[in-house]
N, C-alpha and C positions, 0 to 999 in steps of 0.2 A: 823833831819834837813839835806837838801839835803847840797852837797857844793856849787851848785849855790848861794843859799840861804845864805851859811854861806861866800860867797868872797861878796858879794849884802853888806852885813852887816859891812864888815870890808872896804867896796870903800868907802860908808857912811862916815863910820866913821874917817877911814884917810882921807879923799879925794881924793885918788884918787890910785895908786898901787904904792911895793916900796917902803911905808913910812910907819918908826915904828908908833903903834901904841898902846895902853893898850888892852891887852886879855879883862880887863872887860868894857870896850867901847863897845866891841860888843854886851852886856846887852842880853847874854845869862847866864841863869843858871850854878855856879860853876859844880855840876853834867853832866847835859849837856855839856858845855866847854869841863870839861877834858875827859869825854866818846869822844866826836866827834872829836875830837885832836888826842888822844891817836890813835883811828880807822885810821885815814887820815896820821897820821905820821908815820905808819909801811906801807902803801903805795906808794914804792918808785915814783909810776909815777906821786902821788899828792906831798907828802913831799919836793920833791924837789924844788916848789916851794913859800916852805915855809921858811920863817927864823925867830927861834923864840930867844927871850933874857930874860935874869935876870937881871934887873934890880938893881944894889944893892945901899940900903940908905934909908933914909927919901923921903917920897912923889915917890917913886918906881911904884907905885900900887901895885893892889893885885898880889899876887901870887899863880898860878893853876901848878896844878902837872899833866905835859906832859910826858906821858911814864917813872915817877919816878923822870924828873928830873922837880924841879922849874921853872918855866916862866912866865914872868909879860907883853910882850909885841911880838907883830908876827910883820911879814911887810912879803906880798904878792905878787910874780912877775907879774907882766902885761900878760906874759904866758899862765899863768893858761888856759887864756880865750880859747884858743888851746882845749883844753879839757872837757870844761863845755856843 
């Protein structure tokens, strides 16, 4: 999955940039998720404008394992688009 592809999926999903939203909203594959995550997140010119969170509690959503640590939900700066 390009990351056009993968910001295309999360505008959807949240509506627009900026706002949290659940990792599994994007209705990619758990595997997929955290491979493409993992890759993009040790890339500081893309990471950065990433923000991801844990969620904790009941109704959290799922949690994927981002470079070892837990994360249930991203929210994506406006930015990005600089670089796509």
């Amino acid at each position: 999955m390009s990351l056009k592809e993968l910001v295309e999926k999360y505008v959807a999903a949240a509506g627009g940039y900026g706002k949290p939203v659940s990792i599994a909203a994007l209705g990619i594959s758990r595997e997929e998720t955290e491979r493409v995550f993992d890759f993009l997140d040790e890339d500081y010119h893309i990471s950065r404008f990433f923000h991801f969170q844990n969620a904790a509690g009941a109704g959290s959503g799922t949690s994927f394992q981002i470079n070892g640590f837990p994360q249930t939900h991203i929210s994506i700066d406006a930015e990005i688009r600089d670089i796509l």
